[in-house]
C-alpha positions in Angstrom: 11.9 6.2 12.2 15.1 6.8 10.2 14.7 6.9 6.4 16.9 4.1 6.2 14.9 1.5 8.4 11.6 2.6 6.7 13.2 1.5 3.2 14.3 -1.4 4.9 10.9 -2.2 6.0 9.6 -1.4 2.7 11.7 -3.6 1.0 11.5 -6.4 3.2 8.0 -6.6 2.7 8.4 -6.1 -1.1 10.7 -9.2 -0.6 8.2 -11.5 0.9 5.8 -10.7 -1.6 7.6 -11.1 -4.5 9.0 -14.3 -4.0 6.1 -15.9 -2.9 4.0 -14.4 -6.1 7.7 -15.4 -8.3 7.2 -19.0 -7.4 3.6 -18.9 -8.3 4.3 -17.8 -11.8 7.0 -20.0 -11.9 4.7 -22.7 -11.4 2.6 -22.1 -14.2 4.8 -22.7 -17.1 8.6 -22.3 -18.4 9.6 -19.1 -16.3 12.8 -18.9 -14.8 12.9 -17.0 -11.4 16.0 -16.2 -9.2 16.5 -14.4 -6.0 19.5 -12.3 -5.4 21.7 -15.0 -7.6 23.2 -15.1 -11.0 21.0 -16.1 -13.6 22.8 -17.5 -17.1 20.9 -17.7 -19.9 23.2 -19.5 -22.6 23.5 -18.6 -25.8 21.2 -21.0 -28.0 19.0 -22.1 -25.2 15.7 -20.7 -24.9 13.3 -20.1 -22.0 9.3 -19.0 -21.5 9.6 -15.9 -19.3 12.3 -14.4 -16.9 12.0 -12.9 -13.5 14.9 -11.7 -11.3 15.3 -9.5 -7.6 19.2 -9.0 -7.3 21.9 -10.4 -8.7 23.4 -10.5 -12.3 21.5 -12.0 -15.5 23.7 -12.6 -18.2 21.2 -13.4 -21.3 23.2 -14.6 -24.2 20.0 -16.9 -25.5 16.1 -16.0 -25.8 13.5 -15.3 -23.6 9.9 -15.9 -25.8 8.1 -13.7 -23.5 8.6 -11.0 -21.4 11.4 -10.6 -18.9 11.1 -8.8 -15.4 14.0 -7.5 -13.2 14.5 -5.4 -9.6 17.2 -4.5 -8.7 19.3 -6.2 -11.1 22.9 -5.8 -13.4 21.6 -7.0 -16.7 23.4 -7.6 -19.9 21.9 -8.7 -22.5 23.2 -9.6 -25.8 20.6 -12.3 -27.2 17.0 -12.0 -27.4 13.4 -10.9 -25.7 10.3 -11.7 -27.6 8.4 -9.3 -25.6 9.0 -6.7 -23.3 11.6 -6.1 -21.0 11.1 -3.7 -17.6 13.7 -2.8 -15.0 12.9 -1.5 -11.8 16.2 0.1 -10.1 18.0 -2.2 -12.5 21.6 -1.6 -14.4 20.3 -2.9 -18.0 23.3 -3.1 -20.6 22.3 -3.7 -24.2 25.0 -5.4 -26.2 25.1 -4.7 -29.7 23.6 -8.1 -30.5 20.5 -7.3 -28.3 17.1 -7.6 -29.5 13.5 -6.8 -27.8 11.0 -7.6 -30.0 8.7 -5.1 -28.0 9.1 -2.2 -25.6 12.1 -1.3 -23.1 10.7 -0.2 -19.8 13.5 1.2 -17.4 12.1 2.6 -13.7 15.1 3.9 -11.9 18.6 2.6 -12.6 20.5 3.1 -15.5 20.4 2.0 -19.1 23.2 1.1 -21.4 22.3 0.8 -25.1 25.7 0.2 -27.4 25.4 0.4 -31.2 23.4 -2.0 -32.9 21.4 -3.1 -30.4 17.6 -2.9 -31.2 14.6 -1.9 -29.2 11.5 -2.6 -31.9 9.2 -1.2 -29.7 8.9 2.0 -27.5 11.9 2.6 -24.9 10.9 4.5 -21.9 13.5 5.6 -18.9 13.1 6.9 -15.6 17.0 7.8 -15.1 17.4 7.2 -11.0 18.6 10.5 -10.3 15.8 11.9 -11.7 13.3 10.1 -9.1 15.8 10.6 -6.3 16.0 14.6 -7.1 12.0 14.7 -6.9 11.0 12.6 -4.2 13.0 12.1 -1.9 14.8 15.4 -1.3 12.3 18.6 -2.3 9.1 16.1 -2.2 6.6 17.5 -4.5 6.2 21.2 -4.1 8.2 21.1 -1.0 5.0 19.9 0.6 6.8 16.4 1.5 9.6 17.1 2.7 12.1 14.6 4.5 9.8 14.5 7.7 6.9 12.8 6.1 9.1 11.0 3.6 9.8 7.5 5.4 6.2 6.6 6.2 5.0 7.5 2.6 8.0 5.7 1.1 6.8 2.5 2.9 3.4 2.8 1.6 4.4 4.3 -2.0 6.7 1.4 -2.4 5.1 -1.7 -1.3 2.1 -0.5 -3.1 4.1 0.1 -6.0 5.9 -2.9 -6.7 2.6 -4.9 -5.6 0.9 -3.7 -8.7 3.9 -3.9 -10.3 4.1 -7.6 -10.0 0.0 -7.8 -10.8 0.7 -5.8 -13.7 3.0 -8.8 -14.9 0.4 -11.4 -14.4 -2.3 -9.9 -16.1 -0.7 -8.6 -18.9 0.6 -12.4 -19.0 -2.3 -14.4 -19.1 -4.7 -12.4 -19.9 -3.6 -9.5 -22.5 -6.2 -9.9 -24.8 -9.1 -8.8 -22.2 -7.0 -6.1 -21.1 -6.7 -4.8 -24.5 -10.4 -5.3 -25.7 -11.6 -3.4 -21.9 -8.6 -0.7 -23.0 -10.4 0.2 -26.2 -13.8 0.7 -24.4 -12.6 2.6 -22.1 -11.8 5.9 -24.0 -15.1 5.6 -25.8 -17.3 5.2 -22.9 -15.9 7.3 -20.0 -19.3 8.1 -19.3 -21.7 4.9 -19.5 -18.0 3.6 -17.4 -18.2 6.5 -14.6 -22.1 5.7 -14.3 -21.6 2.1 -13.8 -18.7 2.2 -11.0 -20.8 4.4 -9.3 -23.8 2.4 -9.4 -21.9 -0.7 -8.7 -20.1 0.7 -6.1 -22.6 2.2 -4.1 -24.5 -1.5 -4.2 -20.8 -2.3 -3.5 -21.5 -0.4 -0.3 -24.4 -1.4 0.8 -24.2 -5.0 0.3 -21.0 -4.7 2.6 -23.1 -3.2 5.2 -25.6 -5.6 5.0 -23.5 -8.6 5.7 -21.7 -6.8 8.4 -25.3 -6.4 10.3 -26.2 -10.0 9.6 -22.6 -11.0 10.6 -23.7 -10.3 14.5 -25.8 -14.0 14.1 -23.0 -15.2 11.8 -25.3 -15.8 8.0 -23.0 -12.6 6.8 -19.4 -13.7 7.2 -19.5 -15.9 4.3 -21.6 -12.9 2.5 -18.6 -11.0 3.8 -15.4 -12.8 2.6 -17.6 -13.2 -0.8 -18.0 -9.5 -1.7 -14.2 -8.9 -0.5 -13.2 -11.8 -2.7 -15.1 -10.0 -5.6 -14.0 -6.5 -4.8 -10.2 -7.7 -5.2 -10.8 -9.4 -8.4 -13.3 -6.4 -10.0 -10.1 -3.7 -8.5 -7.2 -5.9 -9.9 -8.4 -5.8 -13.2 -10.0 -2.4 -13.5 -7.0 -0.7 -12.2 -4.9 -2.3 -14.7 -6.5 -1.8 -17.5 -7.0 1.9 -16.2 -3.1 2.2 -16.2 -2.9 0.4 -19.9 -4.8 3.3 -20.7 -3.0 6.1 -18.6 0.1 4.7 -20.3 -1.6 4.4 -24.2 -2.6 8.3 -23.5 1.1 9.3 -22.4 3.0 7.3 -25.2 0.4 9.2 -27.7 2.0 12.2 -25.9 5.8 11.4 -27.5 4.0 10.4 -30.5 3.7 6.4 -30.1 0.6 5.3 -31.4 1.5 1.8 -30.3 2.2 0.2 -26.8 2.3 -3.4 -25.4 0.0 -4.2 -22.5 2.6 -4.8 -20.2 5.0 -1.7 -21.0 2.0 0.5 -21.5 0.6 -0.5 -18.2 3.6 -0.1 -16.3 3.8 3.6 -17.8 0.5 4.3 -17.2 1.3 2.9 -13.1 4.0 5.6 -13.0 2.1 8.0 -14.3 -0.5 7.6 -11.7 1.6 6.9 -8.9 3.3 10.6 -9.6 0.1 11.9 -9.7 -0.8 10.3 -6.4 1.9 12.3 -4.6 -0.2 15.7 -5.0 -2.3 16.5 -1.8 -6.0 16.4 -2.0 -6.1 16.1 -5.5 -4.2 13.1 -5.9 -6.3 11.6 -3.4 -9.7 12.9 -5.8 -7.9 11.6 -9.1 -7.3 8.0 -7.1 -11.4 7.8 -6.5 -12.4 8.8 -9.2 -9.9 6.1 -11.3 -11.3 3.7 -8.7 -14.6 4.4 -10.0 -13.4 3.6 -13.5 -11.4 0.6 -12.5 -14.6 -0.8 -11.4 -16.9 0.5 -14.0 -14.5 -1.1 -16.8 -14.5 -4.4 -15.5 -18.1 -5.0 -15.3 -19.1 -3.5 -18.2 -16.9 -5.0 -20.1 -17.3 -8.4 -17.8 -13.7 -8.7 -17.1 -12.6 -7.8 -20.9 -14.9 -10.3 -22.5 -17.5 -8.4 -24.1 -17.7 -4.1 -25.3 -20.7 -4.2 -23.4 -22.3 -6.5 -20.7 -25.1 -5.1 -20.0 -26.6 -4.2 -23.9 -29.5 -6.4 -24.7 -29.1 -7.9 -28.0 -32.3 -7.9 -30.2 -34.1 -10.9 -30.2 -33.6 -13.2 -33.2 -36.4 -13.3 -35.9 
């Protein structure tokens, strides 16, 4: 399989999830979505949230929230009240631009003209940069072009999957993210313990509906736990890249982050690491076991600590 069919495969199926995720979000509220079209925000309106694959975005107005683009020529010379990412976007900030929060740029190029303002962090992944590394040397010339097309399709649709999960939990739900966030770093430990734990009864729960799925009781047992296992992954993982990306902006000297942009650093971060042979496969399990330690502990970024046992009342 030629490079170019597995990117087309890869972003095919990138395609079919993203719009059919896009019109969910869509549904929920003022968010303006558009597929490989123009997208005009005038000058003076206003809308909730922004997503766009392809095409041109012209914002001249507001967005109150964040805004999300792939593959997109954006100019913008009104206003983001949140954070703005670009994936393989062309982002060109006017000198009447404002983002209220942090400028996240993955691939593509970035235009920033005088006077416009970023009051947040600004992060860039220039494309060449990405290009250079990955796709020609691989990473220690041990992924070299051979290998490259079957791990591009994998890399990428698991990429931009999280990607777009990243933007709806950081959406509706940054608050928990932020409160399981700060646990995190001050309980690696109790964590570790508990996705181990919770795991291994992960495991054998799993393999005790599959035996009782031979006289049919575990199939509903089944789809239960796998239902479960998504939801506990989802969150943990994201809230494991919050922190990847908190602990890498500390790095540059940015002591503070947005959910959304400091998650989709802390994704890249991981992601890179994920390239390196056996080890990035051991760093993976090992945030898996974190990803699912956080969440219960913390029940789903609700409480510092599920499990304490609060002293009884006098």
């Amino acid at each position: 399989m030629s490079n170019k069919k597995a990117t087309g495969i890869a972003a095919a199926l990138f395609i079919l999830l993203a719009v059919g995720v896009g019109t969910l979000l869509a549904a929920q509220g003022e968010t303006k979505v558009g597929y490989k079209k123009d997208i005009v925000i005038a000058a003076g309106s206003e809308q909730e949230q922004l997503i766009a694959w392809g095409g041109t975005v012209n914002l001249e107005g507001k967005i109150r929230k964040d805004v999300l683009v792939v593959g997109s020529e954006v100019t913008i010379s009104g206003e983001v009240g949140d954070s703005f990412v670009g994936i393989a976007a062309r982002v060109v900030l006017k000198p009447t631009a404002v983002i209220h929060k942090d400028l996240m740029i993955l691939g593509g190029t970035l235009v920033r003209e005088e006077g416009s303002q970023v009051k947040g962090d600004t992060v860039y992944f220039k494309s060449e940069d990405l290009r250079v590394r990955f796709l020609k040397g691989g990473i220690g010339g041990f992924f070299g072009a051979g290998l490259m097309p079957f791990i591009i399709i994998l890399k990428i649709v698991s990429l931009f999957m999280w990607a777009i999960l990243i933007v709806v939990m950081a959406g509706f739900f940054p608050k928990n993210l932020a409160l399981a966030a700060a646990e995190l770093p001050r309980r690696v430990g109790p964590v570790l313990l508990t996705g181990l734990v919770s795991a291994a009864a992960f495991t054998f729960l799993m393999v005790f509906a599959a035996f009782l799925s031979i006289i049919l009781i575990g199939i509903p047992i089944l789809i239960a736990l796998a239902f479960a296992a998504i939801v506990i992954k989802v969150f943990g993982r994201v809230v494991v890249y919050l922190v990847a990306g908190q602990m890498t902006a500390k790095l540059f000297n940015k002591t503070s982050i947005s959910p959304m942009a400091g998650a989709f650093l802390g994704l890249a971060v991981v992601s890179f690491i994920g390239f390196i042979p056996v080890f990035g496969a051991l760093f993976s399990f090992f945030l898996s076991l974190l990803a699912w330690g956080i969440a219960l502990r913390t029940k789903f970024g609700m409480t510092e600590n599920w499990f304490k046992k609060n002293p009884p009342q006098a």
